[in-house]
Backbone as JSON Lines, residues from 0, in Angstrom:
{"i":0,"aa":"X","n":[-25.53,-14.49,-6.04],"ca":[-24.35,-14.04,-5.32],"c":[-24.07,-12.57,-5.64]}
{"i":1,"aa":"X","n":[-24.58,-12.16,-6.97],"ca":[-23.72,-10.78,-7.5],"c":[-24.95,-9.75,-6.15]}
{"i":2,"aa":"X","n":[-26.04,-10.46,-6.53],"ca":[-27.27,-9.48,-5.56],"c":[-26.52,-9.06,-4.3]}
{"i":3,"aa":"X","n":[-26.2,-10.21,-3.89],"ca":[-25.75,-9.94,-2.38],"c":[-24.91,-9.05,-2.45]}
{"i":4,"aa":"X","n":[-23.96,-9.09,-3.22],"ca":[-22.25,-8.85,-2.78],"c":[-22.83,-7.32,-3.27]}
{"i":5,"aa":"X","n":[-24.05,-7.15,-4.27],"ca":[-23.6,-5.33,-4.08],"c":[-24.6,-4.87,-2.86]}
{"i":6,"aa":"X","n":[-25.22,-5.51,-2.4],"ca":[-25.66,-4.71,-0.79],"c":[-24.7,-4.79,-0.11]}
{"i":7,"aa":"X","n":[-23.59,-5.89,0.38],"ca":[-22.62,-5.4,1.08],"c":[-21.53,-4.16,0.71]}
{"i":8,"aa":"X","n":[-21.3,-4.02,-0.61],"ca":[-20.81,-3.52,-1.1],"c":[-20.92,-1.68,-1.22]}
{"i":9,"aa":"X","n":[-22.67,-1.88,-1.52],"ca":[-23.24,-0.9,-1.31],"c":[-23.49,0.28,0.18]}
{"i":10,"aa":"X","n":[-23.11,-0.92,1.34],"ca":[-22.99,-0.79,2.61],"c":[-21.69,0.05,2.87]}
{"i":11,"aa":"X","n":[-20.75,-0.49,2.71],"ca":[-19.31,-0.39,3.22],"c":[-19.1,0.81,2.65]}
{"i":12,"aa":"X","n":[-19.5,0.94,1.32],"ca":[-19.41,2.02,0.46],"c":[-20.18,3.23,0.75]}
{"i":13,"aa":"X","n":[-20.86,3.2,1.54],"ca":[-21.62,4.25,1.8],"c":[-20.79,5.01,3.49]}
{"i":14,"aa":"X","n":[-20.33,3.71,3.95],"ca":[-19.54,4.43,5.13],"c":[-18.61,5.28,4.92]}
{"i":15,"aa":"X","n":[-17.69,5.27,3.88],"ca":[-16.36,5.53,3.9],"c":[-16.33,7.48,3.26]}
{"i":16,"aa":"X","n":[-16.54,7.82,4.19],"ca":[-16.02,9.22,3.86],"c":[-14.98,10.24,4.15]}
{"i":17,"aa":"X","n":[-14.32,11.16,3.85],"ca":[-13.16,11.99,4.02],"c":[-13.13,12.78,5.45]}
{"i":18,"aa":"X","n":[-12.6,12.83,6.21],"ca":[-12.43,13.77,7.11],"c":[-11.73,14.76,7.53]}
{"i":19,"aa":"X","n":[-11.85,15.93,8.19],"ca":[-10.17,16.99,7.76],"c":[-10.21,17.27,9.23]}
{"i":20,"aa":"X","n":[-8.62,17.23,9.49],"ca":[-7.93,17.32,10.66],"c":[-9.2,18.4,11.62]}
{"i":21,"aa":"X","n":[-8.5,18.55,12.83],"ca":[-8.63,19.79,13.52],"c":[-7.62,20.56,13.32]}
{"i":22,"aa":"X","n":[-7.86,22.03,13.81],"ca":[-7.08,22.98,13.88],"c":[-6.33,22.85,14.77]}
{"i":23,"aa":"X","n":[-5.53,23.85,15.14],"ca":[-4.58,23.95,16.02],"c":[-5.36,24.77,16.58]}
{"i":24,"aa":"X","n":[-5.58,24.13,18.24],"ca":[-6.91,24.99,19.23],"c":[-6.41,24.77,20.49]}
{"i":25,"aa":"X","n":[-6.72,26.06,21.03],"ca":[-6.04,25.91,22.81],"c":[-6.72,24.24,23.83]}
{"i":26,"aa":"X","n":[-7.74,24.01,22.87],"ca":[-8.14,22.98,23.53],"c":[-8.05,21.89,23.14]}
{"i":27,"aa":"X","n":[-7.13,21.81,21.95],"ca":[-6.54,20.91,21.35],"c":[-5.58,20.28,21.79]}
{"i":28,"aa":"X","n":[-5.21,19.02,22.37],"ca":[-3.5,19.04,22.54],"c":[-2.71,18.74,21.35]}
{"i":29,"aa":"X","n":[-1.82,18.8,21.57],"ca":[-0.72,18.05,20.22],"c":[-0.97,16.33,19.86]}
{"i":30,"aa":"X","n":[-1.16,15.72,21.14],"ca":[-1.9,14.07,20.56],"c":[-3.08,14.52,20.15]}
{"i":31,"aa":"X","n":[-3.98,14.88,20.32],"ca":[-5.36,15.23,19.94],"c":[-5.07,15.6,18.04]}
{"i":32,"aa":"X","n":[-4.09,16.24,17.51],"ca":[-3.99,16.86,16.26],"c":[-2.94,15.95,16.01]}
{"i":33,"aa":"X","n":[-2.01,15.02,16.68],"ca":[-1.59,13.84,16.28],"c":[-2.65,12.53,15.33]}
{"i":34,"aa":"X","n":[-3.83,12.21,16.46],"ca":[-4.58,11.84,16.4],"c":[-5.31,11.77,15.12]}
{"i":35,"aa":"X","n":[-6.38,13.26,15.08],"ca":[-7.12,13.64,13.88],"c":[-6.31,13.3,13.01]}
{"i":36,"aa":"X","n":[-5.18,13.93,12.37],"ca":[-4.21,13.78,11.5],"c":[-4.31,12.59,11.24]}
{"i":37,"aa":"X","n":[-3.24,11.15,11.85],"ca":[-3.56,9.57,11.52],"c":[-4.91,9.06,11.08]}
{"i":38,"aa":"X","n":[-5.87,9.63,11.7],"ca":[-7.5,8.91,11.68],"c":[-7.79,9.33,10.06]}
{"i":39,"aa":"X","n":[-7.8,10.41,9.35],"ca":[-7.8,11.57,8.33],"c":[-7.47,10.56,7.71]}
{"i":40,"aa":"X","n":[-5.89,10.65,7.31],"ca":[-4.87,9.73,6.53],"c":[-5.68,8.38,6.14]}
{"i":41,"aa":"X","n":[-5.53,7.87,6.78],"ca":[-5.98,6.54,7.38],"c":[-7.45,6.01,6.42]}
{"i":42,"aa":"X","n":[-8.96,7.39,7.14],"ca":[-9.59,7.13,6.69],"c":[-9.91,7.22,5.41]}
{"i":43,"aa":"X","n":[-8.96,7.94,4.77],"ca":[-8.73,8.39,3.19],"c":[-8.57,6.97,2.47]}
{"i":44,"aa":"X","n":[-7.48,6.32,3.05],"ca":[-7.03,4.62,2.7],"c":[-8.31,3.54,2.6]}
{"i":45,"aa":"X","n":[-8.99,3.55,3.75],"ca":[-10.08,2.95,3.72],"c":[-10.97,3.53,2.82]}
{"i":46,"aa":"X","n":[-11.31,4.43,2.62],"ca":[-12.12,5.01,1.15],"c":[-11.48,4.23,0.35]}
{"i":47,"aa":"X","n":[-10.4,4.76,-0.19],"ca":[-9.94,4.04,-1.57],"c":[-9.5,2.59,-1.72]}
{"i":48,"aa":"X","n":[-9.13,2.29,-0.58],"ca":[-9.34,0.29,-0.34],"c":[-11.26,-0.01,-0.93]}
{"i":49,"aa":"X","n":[-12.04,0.57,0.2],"ca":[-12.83,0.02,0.08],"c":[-13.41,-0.01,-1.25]}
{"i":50,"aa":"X","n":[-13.21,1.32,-1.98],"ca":[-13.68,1.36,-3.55],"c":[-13.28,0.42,-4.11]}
{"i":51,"aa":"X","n":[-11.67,0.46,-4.56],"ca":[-11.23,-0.92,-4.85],"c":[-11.46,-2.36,-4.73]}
{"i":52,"aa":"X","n":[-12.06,-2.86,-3.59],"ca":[-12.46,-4.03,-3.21],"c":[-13.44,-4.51,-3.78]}
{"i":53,"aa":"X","n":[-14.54,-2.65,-3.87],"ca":[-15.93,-3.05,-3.9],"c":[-15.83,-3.91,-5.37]}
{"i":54,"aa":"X","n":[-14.97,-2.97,-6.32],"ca":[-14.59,-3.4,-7.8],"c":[-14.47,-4.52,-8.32]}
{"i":55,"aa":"X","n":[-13.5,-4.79,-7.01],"ca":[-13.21,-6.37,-7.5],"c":[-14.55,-7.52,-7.54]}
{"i":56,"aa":"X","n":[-14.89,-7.6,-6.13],"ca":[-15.87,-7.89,-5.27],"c":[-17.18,-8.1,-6.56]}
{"i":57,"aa":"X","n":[-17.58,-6.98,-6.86],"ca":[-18.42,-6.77,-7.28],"c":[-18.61,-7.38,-8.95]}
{"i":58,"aa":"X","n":[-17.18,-7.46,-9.16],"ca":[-16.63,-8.29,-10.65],"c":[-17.31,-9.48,-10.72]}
{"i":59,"aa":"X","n":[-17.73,-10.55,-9.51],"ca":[-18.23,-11.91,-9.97],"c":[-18.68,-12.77,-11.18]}
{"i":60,"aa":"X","n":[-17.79,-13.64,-11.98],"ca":[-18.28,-13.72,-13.02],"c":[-19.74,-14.73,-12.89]}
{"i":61,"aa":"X","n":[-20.53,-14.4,-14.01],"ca":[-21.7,-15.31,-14.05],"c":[-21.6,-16.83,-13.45]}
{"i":62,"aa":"X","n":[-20.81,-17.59,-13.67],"ca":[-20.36,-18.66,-13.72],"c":[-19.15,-18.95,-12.13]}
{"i":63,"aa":"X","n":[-19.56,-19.65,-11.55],"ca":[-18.93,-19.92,-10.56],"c":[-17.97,-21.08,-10.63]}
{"i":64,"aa":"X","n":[-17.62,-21.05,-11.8],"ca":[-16.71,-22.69,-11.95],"c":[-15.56,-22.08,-12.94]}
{"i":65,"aa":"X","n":[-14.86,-22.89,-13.38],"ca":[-13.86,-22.52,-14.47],"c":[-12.4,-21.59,-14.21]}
{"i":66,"aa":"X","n":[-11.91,-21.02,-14.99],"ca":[-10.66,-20.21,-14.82],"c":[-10.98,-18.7,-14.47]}
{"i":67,"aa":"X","n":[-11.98,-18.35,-15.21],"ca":[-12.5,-16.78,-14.42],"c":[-12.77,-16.75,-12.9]}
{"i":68,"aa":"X","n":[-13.64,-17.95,-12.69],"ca":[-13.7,-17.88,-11.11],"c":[-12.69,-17.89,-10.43]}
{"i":69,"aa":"X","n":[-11.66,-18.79,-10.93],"ca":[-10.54,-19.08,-10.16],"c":[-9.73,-17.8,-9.98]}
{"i":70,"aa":"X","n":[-9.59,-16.93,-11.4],"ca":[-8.86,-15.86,-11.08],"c":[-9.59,-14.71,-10.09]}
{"i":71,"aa":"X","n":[-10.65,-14.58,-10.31],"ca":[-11.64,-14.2,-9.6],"c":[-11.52,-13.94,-7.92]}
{"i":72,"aa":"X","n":[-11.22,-15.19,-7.44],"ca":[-10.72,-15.76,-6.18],"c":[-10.32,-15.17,-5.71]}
{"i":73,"aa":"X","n":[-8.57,-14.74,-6.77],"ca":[-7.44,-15.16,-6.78],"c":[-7.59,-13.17,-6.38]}
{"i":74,"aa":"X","n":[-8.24,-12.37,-7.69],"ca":[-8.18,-10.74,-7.26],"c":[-9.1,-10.35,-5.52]}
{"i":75,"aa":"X","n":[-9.96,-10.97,-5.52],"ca":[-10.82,-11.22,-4.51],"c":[-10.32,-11.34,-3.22]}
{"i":76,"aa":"X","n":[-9.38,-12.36,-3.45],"ca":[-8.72,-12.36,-1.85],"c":[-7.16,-11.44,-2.14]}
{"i":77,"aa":"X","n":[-6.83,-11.19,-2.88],"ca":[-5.98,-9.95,-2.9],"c":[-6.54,-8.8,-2.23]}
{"i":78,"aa":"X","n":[-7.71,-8.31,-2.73],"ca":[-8.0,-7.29,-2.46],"c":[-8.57,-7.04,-1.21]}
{"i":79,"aa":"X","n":[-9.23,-8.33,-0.54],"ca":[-9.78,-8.45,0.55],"c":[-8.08,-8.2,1.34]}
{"i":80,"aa":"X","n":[-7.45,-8.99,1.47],"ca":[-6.05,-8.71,2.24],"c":[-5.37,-7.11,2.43]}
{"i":81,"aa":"X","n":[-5.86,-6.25,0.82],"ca":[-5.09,-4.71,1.43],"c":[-5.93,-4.01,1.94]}
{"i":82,"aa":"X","n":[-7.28,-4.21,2.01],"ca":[-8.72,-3.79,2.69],"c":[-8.37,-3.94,4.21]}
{"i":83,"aa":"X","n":[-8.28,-5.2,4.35],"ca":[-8.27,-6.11,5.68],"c":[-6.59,-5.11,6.57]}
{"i":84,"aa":"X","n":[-6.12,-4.96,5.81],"ca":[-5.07,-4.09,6.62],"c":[-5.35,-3.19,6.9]}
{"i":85,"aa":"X","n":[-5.59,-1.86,5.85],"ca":[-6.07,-0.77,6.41],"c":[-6.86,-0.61,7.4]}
{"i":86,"aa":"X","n":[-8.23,-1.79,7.47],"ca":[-9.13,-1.99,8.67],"c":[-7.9,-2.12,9.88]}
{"i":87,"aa":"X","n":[-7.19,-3.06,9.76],"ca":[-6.31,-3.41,10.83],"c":[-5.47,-2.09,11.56]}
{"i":88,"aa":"X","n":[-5.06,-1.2,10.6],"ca":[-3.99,-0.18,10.79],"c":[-5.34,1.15,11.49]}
{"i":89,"aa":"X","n":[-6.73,1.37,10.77],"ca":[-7.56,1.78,11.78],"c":[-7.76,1.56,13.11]}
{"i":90,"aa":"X","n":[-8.06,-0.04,13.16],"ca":[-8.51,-0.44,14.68],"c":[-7.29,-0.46,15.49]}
{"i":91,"aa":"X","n":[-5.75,0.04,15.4],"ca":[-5.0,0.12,15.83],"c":[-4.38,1.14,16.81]}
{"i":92,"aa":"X","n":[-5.25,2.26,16.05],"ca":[-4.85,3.79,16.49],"c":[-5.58,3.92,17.95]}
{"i":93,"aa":"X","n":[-4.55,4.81,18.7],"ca":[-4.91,4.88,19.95],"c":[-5.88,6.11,20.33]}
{"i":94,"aa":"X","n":[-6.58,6.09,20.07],"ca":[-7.04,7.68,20.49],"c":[-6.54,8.51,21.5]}
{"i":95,"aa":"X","n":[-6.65,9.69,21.56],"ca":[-6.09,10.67,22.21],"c":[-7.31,10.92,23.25]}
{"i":96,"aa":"X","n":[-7.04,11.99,24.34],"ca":[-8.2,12.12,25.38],"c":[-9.62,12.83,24.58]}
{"i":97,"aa":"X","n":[-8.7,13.82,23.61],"ca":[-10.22,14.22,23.3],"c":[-10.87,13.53,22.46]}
{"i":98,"aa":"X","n":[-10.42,12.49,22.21],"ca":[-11.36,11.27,21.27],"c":[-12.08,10.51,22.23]}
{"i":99,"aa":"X","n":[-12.31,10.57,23.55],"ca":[-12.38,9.37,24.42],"c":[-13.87,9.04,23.62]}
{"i":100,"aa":"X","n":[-14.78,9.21,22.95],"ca":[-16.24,8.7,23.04],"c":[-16.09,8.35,21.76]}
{"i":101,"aa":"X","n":[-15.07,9.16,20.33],"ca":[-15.34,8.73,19.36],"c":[-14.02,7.06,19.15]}
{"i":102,"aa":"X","n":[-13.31,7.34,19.49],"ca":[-12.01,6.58,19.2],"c":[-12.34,5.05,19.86]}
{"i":103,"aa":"X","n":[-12.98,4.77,21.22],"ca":[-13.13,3.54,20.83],"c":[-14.69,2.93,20.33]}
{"i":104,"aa":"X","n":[-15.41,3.91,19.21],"ca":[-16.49,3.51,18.56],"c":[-15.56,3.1,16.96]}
{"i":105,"aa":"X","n":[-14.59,3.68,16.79],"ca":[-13.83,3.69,15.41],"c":[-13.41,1.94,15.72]}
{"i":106,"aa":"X","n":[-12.91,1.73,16.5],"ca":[-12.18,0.41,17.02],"c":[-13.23,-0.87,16.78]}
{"i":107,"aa":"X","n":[-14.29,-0.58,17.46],"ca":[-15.69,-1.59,17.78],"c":[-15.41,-1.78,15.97]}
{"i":108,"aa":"X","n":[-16.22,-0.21,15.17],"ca":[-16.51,-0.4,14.11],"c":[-15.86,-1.34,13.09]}
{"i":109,"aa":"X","n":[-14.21,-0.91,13.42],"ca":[-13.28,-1.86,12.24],"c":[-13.22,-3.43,12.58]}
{"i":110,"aa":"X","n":[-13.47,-3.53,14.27],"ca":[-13.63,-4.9,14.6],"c":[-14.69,-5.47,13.56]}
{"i":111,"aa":"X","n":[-15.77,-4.84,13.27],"ca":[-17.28,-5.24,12.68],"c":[-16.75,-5.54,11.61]}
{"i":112,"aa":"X","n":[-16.05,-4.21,10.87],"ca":[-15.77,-4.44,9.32],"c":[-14.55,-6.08,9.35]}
{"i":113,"aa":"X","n":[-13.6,-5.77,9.92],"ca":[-12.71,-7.17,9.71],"c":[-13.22,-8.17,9.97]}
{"i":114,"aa":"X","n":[-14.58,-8.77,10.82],"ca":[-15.24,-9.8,10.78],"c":[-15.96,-9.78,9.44]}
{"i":115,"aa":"X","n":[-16.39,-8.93,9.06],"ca":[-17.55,-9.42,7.71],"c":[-16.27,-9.29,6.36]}
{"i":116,"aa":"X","n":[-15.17,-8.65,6.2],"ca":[-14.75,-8.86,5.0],"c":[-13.62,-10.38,5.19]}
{"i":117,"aa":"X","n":[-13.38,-10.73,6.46],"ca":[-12.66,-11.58,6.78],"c":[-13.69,-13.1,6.22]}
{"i":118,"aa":"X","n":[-15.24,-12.93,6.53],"ca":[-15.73,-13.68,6.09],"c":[-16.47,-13.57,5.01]}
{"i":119,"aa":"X","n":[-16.55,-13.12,4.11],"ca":[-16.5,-12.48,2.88],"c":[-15.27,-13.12,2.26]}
{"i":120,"aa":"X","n":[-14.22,-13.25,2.36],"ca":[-13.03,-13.77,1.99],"c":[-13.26,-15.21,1.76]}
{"i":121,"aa":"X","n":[-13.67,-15.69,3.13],"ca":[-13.64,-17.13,3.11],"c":[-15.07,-17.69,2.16]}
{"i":122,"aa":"X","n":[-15.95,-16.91,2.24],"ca":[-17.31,-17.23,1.67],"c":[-17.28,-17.12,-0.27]}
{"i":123,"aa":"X","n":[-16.53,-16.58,-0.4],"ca":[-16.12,-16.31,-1.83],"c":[-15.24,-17.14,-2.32]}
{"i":124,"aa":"X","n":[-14.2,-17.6,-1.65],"ca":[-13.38,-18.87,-1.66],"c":[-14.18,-20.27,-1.62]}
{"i":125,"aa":"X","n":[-15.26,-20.07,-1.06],"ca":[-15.84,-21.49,-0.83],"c":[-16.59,-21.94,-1.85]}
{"i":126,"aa":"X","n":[-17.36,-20.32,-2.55],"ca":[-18.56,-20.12,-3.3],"c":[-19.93,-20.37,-2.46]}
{"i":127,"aa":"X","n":[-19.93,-19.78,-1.26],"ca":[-20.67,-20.26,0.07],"c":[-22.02,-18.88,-0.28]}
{"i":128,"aa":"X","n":[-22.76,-18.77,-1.31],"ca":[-23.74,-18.04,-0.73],"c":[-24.56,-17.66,0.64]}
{"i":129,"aa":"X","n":[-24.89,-18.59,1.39],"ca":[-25.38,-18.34,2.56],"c":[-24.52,-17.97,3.44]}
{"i":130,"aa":"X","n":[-22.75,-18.37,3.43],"ca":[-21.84,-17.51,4.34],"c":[-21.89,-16.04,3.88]}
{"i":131,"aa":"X","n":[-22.31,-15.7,2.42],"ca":[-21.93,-14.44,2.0],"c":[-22.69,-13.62,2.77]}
{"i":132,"aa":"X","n":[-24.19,-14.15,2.68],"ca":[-25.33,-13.59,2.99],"c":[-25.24,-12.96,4.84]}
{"i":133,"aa":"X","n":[-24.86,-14.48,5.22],"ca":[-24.11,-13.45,6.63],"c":[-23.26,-12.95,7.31]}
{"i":134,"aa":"X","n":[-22.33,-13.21,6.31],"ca":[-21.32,-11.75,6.7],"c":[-21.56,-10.32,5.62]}
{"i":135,"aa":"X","n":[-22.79,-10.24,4.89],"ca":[-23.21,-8.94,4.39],"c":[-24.26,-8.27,6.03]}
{"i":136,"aa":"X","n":[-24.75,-9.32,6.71],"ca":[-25.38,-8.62,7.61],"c":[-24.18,-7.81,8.49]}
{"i":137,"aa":"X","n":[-23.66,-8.32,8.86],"ca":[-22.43,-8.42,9.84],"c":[-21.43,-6.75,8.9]}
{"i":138,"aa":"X","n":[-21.91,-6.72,7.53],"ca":[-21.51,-5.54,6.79],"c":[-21.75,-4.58,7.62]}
{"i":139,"aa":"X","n":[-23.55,-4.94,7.39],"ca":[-24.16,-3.86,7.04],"c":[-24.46,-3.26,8.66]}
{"i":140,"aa":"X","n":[-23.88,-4.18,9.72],"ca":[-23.74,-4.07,11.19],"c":[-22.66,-2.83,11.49]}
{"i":141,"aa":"X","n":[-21.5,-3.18,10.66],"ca":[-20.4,-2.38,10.28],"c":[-20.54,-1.22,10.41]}
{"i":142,"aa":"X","n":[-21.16,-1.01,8.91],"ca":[-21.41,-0.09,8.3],"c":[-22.25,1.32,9.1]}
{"i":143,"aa":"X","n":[-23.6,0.43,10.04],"ca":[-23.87,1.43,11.01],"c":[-23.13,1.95,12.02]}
{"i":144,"aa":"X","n":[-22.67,1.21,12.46],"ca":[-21.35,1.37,12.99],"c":[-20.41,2.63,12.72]}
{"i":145,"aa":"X","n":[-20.03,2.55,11.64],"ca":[-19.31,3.28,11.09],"c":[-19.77,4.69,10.92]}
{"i":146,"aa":"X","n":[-21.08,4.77,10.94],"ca":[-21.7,5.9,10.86],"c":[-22.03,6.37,11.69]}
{"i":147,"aa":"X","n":[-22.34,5.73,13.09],"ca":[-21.93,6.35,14.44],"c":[-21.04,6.8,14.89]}
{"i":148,"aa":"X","n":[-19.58,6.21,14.49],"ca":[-18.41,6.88,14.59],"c":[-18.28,8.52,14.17]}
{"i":149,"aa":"X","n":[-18.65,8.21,12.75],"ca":[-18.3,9.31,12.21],"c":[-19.27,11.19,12.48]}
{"i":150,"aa":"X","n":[-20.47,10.47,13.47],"ca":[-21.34,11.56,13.82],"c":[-20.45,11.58,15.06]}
{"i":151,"aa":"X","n":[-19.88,10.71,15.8],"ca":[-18.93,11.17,17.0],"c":[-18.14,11.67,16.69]}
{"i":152,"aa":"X","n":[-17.15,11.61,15.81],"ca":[-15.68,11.89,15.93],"c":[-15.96,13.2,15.38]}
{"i":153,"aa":"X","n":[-17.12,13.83,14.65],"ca":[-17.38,15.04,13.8],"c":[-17.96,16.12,15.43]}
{"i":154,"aa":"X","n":[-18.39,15.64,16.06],"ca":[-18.86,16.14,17.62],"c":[-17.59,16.13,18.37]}
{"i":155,"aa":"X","n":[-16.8,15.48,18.65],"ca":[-15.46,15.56,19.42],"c":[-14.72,16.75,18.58]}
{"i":156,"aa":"X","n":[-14.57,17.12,17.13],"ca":[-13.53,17.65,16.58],"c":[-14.36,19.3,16.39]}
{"i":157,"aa":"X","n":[-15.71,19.19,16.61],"ca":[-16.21,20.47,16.58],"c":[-15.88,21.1,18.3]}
{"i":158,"aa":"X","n":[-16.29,19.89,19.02],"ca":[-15.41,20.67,20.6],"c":[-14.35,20.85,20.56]}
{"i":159,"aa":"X","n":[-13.2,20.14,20.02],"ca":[-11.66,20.55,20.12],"c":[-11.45,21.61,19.3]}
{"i":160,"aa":"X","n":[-12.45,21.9,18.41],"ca":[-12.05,22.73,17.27],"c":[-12.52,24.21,18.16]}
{"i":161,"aa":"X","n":[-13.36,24.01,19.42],"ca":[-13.94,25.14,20.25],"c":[-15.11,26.24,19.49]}
């Protein structure tokens, strides 16, 4: 189980990087730098959720039985829940016009991520290795994902940026 959980881990973790607003540009509108701004914020949260999670996540004790596991669980689906929001508060944001190509790839993406940590949640609760195993694909689906976004939204903000 520990194998698995650090390729997903290793996945998610590799998506999550910093982004900095746009400028203030004639071809910018004010939602457009509304926009960047929230996404920025936002994606900062998901960095440091996802680190956090990975932590926990990645804690598995040897032993899948007993009171460690249980507490285990217990940080596990904590942490999956403030993860699982921030994903939520991502896939929420509306994009602005000049996001039209990156903003609903951000959306798809967090859809990806809240299916695999959603089942990740339940698969860790169960002690379900083979659920783990496929919702690490479903990660690592994410995760590309996520990295398409972020070559878009870096192409949208270099045009708005003019």
């Amino acid at each position: 189980m520990k194998a698995i959980n650090k390729i997903i881990i290793s996945a998610i973790l590799s998506g999550a990087l910093i982004f900095s607003n746009i400028s203030a540009n004639a071809a910018a509108t004010q939602a457009d730098v509304d926009y960047s701004t929230q996404v920025s914020q936002t994606v900062q949260t998901f960095s440091t959720d996802a680190a956090d999670w990975a932590a926990v996540v990645g804690s598995a004790p040897t032993l899948a039985a007993g009171s460690k596991f249980k507490e285990y669980k217990v940080k596990a689906s904590k942490s999956s829940d403030k993860f699982l929001a921030t994903i939520k508060k991502l896939k929420s944001l509306k994009a602005s016009p000049g996001f039209s190509k990156s903003g609903p790839m951000l959306v798809s993406a967090m859809g990806l991520y809240e299916k695999a940590i959603t089942a990740l949640k339940a698969a860790i609760n169960k002690n379900d290795a083979k659920a783990i195993g496929k919702a690490g694909q479903v990660a690592v689906k994410a995760n590309s994902a996520f990295l398409a976004w972020q070559k878009s939204y870096s192409t949208d903000v270099a045009a708005l940026n003019g």
